[in-house]
VEXMI-394732 format. One record per residue (C-alpha): x, y, z; chain. Coordinates in steps of 0.1 Angstrom, whole numbers, plus 2048, in hexadecimal, padded with zeros to 3 digits. Each point is the difference from the previous one (the first is absolute). Layout:
N
+------+-------+-----+-----+
! east ! north !  up ! mol !
+------+-------+-----+-----+
!    X !     Y !   Z !   A !
...
+------+-------+-----+-----+
This chain:
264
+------+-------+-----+-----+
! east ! north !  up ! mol !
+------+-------+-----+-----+
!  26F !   A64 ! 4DF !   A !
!  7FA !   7FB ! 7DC !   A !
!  7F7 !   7E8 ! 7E6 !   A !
!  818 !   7DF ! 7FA !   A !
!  813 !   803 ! 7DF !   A !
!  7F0 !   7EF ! 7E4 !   A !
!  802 !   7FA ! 7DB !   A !
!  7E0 !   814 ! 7FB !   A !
!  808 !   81E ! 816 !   A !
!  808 !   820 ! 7EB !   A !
!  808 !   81B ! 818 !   A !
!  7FF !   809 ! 823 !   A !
!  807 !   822 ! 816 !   A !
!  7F7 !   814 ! 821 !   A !
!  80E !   80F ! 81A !   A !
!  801 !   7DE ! 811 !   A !
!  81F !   7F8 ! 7ED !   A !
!  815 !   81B ! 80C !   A !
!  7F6 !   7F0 ! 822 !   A !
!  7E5 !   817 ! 80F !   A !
!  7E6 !   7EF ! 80F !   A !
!  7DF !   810 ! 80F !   A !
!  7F4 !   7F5 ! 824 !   A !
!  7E0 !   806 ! 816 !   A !
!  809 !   820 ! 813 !   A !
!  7F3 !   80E ! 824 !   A !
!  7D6 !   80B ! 7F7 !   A !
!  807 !   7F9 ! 7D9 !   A !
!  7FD !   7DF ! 7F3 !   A !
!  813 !   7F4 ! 7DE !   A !
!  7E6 !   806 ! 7E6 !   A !
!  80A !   7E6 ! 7E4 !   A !
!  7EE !   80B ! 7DC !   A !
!  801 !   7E5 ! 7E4 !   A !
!  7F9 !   80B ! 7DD !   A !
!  7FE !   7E6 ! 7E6 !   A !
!  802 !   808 ! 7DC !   A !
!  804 !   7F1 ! 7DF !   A !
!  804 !   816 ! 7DF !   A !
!  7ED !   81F ! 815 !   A !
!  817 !   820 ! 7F7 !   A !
!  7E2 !   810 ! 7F7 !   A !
!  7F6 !   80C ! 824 !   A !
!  81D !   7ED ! 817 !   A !
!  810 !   822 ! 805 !   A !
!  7E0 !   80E ! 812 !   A !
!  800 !   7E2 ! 816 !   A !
!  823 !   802 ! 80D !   A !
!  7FD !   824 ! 805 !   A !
!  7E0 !   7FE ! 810 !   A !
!  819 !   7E7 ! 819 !   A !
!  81A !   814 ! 806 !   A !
!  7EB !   822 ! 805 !   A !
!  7F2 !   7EC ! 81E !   A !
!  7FD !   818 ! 81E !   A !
!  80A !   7E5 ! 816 !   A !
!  827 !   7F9 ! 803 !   A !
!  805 !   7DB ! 804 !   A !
!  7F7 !   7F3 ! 7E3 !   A !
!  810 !   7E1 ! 7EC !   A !
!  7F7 !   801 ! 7DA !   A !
!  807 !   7DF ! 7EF !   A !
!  7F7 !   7F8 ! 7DA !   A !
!  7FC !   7E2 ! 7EF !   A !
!  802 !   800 ! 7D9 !   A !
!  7F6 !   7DE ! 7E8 !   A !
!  816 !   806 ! 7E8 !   A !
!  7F9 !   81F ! 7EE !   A !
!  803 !   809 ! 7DE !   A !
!  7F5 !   827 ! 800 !   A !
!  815 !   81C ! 812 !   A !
!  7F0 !   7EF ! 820 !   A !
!  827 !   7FA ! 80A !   A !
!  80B !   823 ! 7F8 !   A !
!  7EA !   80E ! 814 !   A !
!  805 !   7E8 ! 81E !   A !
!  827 !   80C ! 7FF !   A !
!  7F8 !   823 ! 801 !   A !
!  7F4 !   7FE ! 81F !   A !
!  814 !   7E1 ! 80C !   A !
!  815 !   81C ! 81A !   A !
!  7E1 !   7FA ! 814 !   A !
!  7ED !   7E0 ! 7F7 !   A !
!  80D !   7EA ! 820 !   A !
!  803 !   7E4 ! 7E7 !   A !
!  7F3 !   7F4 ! 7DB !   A !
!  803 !   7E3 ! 7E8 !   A !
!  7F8 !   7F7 ! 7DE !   A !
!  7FD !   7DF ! 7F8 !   A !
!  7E3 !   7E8 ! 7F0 !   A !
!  7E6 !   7F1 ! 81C !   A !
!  7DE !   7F3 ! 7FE !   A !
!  7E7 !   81E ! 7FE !   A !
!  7F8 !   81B ! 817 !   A !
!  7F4 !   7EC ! 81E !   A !
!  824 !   7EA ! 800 !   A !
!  812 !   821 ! 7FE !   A !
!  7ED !   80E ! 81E !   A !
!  808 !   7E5 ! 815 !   A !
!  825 !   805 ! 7F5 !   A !
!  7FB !   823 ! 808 !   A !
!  7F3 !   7FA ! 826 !   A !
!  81E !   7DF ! 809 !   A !
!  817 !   81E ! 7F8 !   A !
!  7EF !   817 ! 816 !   A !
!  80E !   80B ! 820 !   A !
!  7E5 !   818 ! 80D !   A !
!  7E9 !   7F6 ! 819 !   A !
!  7E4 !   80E ! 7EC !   A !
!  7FA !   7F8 ! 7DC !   A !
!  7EE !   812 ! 7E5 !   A !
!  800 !   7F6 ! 7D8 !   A !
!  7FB !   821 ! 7E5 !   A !
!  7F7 !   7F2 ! 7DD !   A !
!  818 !   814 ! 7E2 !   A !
!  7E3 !   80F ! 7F7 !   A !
!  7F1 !   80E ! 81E !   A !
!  810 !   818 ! 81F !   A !
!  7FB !   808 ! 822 !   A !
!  7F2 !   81F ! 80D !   A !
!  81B !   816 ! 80F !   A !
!  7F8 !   7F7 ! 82C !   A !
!  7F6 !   7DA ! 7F7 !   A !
!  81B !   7F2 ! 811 !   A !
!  7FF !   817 ! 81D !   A !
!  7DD !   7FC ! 808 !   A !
!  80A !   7DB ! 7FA !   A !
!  81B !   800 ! 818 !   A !
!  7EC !   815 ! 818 !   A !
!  7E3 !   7E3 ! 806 !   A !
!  81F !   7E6 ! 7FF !   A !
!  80F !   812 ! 821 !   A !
!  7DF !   7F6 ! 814 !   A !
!  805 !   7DD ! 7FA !   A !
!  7DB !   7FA ! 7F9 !   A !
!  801 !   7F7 ! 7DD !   A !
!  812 !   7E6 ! 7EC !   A !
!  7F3 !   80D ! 7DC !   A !
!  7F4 !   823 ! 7F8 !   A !
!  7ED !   807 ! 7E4 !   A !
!  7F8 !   821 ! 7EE !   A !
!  7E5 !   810 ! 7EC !   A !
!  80D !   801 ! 7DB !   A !
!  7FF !   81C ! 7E4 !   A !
!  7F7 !   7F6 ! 7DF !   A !
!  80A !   815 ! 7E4 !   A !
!  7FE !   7FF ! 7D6 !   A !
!  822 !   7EA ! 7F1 !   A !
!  80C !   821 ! 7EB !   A !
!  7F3 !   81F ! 810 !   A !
!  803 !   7F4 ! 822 !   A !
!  7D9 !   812 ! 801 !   A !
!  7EF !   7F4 ! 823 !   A !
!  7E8 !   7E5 ! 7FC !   A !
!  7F5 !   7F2 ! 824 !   A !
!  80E !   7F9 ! 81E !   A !
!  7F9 !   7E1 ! 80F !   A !
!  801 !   7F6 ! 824 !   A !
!  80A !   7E2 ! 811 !   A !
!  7EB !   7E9 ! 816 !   A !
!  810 !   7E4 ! 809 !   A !
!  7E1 !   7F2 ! 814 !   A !
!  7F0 !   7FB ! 7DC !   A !
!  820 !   7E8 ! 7F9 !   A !
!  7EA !   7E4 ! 7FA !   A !
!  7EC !   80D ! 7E6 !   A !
!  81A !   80E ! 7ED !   A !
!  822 !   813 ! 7FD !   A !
!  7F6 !   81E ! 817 !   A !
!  823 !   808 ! 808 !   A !
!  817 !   814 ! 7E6 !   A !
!  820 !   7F1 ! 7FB !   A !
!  815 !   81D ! 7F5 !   A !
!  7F4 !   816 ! 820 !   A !
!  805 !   7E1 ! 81B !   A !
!  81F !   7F7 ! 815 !   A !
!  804 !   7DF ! 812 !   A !
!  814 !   7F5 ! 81E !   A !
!  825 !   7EF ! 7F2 !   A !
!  7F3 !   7E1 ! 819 !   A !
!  7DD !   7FD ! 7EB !   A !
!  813 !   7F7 ! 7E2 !   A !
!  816 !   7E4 ! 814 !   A !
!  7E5 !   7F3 ! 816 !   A !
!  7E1 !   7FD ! 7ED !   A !
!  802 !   806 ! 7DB !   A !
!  812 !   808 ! 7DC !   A !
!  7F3 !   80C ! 7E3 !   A !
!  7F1 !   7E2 ! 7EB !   A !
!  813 !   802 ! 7E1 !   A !
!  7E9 !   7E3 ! 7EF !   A !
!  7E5 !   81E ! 800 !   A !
!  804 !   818 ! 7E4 !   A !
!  7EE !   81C ! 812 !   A !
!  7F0 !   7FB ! 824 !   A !
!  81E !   7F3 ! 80C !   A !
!  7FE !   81E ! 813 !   A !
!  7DA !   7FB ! 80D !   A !
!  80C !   7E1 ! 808 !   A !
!  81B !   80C ! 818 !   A !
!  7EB !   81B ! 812 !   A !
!  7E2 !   7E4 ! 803 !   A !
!  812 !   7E5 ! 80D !   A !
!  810 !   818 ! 81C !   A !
!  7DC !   80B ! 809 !   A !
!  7F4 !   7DF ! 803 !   A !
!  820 !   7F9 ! 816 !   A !
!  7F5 !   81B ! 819 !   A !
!  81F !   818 ! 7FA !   A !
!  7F7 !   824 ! 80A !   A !
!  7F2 !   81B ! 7E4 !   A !
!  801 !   81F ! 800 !   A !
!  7EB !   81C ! 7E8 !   A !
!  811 !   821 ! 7FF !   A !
!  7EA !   81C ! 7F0 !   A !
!  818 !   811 ! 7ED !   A !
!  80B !   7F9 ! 7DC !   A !
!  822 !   7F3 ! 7FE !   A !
!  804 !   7F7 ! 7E1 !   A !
!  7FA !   806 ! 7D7 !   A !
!  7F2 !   7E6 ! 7E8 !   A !
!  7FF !   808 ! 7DE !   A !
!  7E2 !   7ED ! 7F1 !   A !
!  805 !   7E5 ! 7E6 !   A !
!  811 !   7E4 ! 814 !   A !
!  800 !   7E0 ! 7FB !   A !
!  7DE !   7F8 ! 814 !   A !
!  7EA !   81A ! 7E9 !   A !
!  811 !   7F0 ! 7E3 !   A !
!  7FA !   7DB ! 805 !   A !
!  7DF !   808 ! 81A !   A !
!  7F0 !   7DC ! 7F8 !   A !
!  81E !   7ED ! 80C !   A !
!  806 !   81D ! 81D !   A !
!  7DE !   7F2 ! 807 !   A !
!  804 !   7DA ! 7FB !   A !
!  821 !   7FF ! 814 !   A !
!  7F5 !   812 ! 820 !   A !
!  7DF !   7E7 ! 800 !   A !
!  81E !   7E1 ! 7FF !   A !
!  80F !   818 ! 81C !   A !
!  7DF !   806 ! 816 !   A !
!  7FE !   7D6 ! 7FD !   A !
!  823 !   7F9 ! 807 !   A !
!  803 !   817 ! 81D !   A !
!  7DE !   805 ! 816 !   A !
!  7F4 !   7E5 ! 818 !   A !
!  7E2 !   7EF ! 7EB !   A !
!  7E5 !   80B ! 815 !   A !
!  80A !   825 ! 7FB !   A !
!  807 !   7FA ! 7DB !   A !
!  7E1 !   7F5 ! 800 !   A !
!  7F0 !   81A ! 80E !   A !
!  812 !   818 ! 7EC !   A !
!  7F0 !   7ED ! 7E2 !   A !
!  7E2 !   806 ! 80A !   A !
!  802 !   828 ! 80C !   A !
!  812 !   802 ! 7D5 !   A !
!  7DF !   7F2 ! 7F2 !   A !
!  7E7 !   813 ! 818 !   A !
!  811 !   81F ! 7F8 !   A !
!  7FF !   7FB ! 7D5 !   A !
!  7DC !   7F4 ! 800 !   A !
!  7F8 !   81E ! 815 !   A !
+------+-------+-----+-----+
């Protein structure tokens, strides 16, 4: 599968157009990864090799450029002998081109890696090991924070996705959600211009699909994203999200726990 032809599309490439596919396989599950990127050369190269360094074998590596205007594209074709399948073409931010990312997907299990970021080297097999049990429907890891440039350690934050509610307790880059979440429940809101992704993760708690925490880091965030950039609106948009989402006797009461906690 790939994109249709159209007048804005500038390139496209994978292995998927030589006709090699990837397919769930006896005890290992297709493992789609989705990395959306606009004008990220900068660090893209970490990312892709921190995907294809996986320990685990079955792995489909898809990448979705906006149109770039750095050496993004360069680097996407020097590893396009092992990128399942990438295209560059305009779309309508981040959020759109992750939901292009996951229709292409043919894993069973999906997991989205900013250009920026990368996975620790046994995240997808520790992945793939709680998807064999069947207990879990999204998986979500504890998260390493480091500094942009030096890559120096700042924090590791863990997920909780029991705290949902208050806040986005789950780290995107380090969770992986069932292929069927994405068709039977939710998108990513691209109207939101950041918690599109709280949004998501909030909307499947409410609708009673099965979490799991994993304590193990699986992925690396470098700091100065979006949502530390533009923290008011981070802020504003996941209140419109809390309201949207929650049944309005628990956002209610999830009012009231916020304003306990800051006057105490």
């Amino acid at each position: 599968m790939k994109t249709p032809n159209s007048v804005g599309k500038i390139a496209e490439g994978g292995i998927r157009l030589q006709g090699k596919y990837k397919v769930d396989a006896e005890g290992q599950p297709l493992v789609s990864v989705i990395t959306a990127v606009y004008n990220g050369a900068e660090f893209l190269e970490d990312t892709i090799n921190s995907v294809l360094g996986q320990k685990y074998s079955n792995v489909e590596y898809i990448v979705i450029d906006g149109g770039s205007t750095d050496a993004t594209l360069s680097i996407i074709r020097k590893y396009e002998h092992a990128i399942d399948y990438w295209v560059s073409e305009p779309d309508g931010g981040v959020y759109a081109a992750m939901n292009k990312g996951i229709s292409l997907a043919s894993g069973s299990w999906i997991g989205l890696i900013n250009s920026d970021d990368r996975y620790t080297k046994d995240a997808i097999e520790i992945v793939a090991g709680v998807a064999k049990d069947g207990a879990a429907d999204i998986v979500c890891g504890d998260l390493d924070i480091v500094s942009r440039q030096e890559g120096a350690f700042i924090a590791r934050r863990s997920a909780n996705y029991l705290k949902l509610p208050f806040g986005m307790y789950v780290n995107h880059p380090a969770s992986f959600v069932r292929s069927a979440v994405y068709r039977s429940v939710a998108s990513y809101d691209s109207s939101l211009r950041i918690a599109a992704d709280y949004k998501f993760f909030l909307t499947a708690f409410v609708s009673k699909v099965r979490f799991c925490n994993v304590s193990a880091c699986l992925a690396v965030m470098r700091d100065g994203g979006l949502s530390i950039k533009h923290e008011q609106l981070t802020k504003q948009e996941e209140r419109s999200v809390r309201k949207e989402v929650l049944p309005y006797a628990l956002y209610l009461l999830v009012v009231l726990i916020k304003k306990i906690r800051r006057r105490g």
